[in-house]
C-alpha angles and dihedrals in degrees: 000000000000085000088056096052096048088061101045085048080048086046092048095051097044087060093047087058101047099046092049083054090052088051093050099049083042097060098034087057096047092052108111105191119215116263102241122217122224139171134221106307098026126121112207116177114204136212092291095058090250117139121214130191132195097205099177145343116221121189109198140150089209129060120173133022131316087265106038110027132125114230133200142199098224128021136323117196114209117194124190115202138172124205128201121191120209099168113111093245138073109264127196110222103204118210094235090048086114140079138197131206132187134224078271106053087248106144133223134194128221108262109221103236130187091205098066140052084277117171122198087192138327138194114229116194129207116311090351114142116211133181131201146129156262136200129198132184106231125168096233136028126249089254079067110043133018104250125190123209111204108189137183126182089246143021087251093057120130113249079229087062100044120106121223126216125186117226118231126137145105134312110261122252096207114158098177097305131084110252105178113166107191094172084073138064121171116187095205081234112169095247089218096067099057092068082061093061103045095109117064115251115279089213103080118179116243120231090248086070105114142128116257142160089358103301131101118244116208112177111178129195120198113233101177122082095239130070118260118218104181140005139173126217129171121224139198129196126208133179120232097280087067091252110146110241129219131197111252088241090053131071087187121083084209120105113191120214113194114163133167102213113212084205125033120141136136088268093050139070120215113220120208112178107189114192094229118177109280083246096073112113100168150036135197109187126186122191108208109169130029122180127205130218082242091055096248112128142199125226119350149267112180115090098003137133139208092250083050088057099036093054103034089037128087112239118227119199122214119189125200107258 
C-alpha cells in the first residue's frame, strides 16, 4: 500500500513539474520584445543577446582606389557596423542581413561590392567582435532625406528581433580612397537646437498610456510648476512584426500631434484618444515642443526636422494591451 502511494505522489509531481515547464517555455515563447531605436554611434543589443553597433554613415558618389573604384550618378550609402556576438554559440552575420528604408517606407537591398569591407557571410564565435560594411545605392543622401536602417545578424533573422538605427551624418569627403573614420559619427544636428533640449521634458506619460481597441491612449501628466496651454509630438505606428505603418492617404510614416489643452496644470492630466488600425501593435511618440501660459516654452518647433526630433526627443514606447 505504502509502495502504491509512494508512486501516484512520484506521478503528481512529475506532473507538477512538467506543467510549470510548460508554463515557463509558453510564456517565454510568446514574449515579443520591443524593437529599440538608435542613432549613429549607438550599440543596441537585441532579444538574441547580439550587439549590434552603427559605427559611422558615409555619403559618397565614389567607393574604391583611383584606379578600381565603382562610381554612381546618385548616392551610395556606405554603413559601418560592428557585431558582437554574446550568445554561447557560434552565429553566421550575412552581408544582405540589412535593410534600408526611406522617409517614404520605399526599401532598398545591400549591393555586394569588391571596393569596401564587404562580408558574404561570416561566421562569428562566441564572444568574438567583428566589423565590417555595407553600401547601398539611394537617390538622395541622408542630408536629404531622413533614411532607417532595420538589421539583424542574419538574413533569417525575425523583423521583432531586428534593431533599427536612424541615418543622419556628414557629407563624405572621398577623393578616390576609402576614409572611413569609424571613431567618429556626426549627426549633422543643427547645434542650436540641443540648448533647447537640456531640461528634461515637462510632459511625462502616465502608466495608463497604451494602445487598446483600436484606439491610442495618451494619458499626460504635467511635471513642470506652471500650466501648459499647447504642445506638439510626433508618432509612428508599427504591426507586430515591428514594420512602421502609414495611413493610405499619407506617403510619410510620420503622424503630428499638436493640442491646445483647456486644462493643463500640475494637478491635472491631459487625455488624447487617437482612433489607430486594430493592427497596430506598437508606438514610438516624441514630444518636441511644449508651450507655457507665461509664454516661455520647452523644446522647438521652428526650423526643425524629423531627424532633428528623432535624434534630440526622447522616445517613448507604447505596447498593445
Amino acid at each position: 500500500m505504502k509502495k502504491k502511494l509512494l508512486n501516484i505522489s512520484i506521478i503528481f509531481l512529475t506532473l507538477i513539474l512538467l506543467f510549470i515547464s510548460g508554463c515557463i517555455f509558453n510564456n517565454k515563447n510568446n514574449t515579443i520584445e520591443e524593437q529599440t531605436i538608435g542613432k549613429i554611434g549607438d550599440t543596441i543589443s537585441n532579444s538574441d543577446n547580439i550587439s549590434i553597433c552603427l559605427e559611422s554613415c558615409e555619403n559618397t558618389k565614389e567607393v574604391g582606389s583611383e584606379l578600381l573604384n565603382e562610381v554612381t550618378e546618385n548616392n551610395f550609402i556606405i554603413l559601418t557596423l560592428k557585431i558582437s556576438n554574446y550568445t554561447n554559440t557560434q552565429q553566421t552575420f550575412y552581408g544582405n542581413c540589412i535593410d534600408l528604408y526611406n522617409s517614404k517606407n520605399v526599401k532598398y537591398e545591400a549591393k555586394t561590392s569588391l571596393y569596401i569591407d564587404y562580408i558574404i557571410s561570416e561566421d562569428i564565435g562566441s564572444g568574438i567582435i567583428k566589423s565590417f560594411q555595407v553600401l547601398f545605392e539611394t537617390p538622395t543622401t541622408t542630408n536629404e532625406e531622413i533614411y532607417t536602417a532595420k538589421i539583424g545578424y542574419s538574413k533569417y533573422t525575425r523583423d521583432k528581433d531586428r534593431v533599427t538605427f536612424i541615418l543622419q551624418e556628414r557629407e563624405s569627403t572621398n577623393t578616390g580612397e576609402n576614409n572611413y573614420d569609424s571613431s567618429t559619427s556626426d549627426n549633422n544636428l543643427n547645434n542650436n537646437l540641443s540648448k533647447f533640449y537640456i531640461e528634461n521634458c515637462p510632459i511625462t506619460f502616465d502608466k495608463k498610456t497604451s494602445i487598446y481597441s483600436g484606439d491610442l491612449q495618451l494619458v499626460l501628466a504635467n511635471s513642470s510648476d506652471k500650466k501648459i496651454i499647447a504642445y506638439e509630438a510626433i508618432y509612428i505606428l508599427y504591426d507586430v512584426y515591428g514594420e512602421a505603418l502609414k495611413w493610405a492617404w499619407s506617403d510619410s510614416i510620420y503622424n503630428k500631434i499638436a493640442e491646445t489643452p483647456s486644462v493643463f496644470t500640475p494637478e491635472h492630466q491631459d487625455i488624447q484618444i487617437i482612433t489607430i488600425a486594430d493592427k497596430v501593435y506598437s508606438a514610438d511618440i516624441y514630444i518636441y515642443y511644449v508651450l507655457f501660459e507665461d509664454q516661455t516654452s520647452w523644446g522647438q518647433r521652428k526650423d526643425i526636422t524629423i531627424g532633428n526630433i528623432l535624434t534630440l526627443c526622447t522616445c517613448k514606447k507604447v505596447v498593445k494591451n
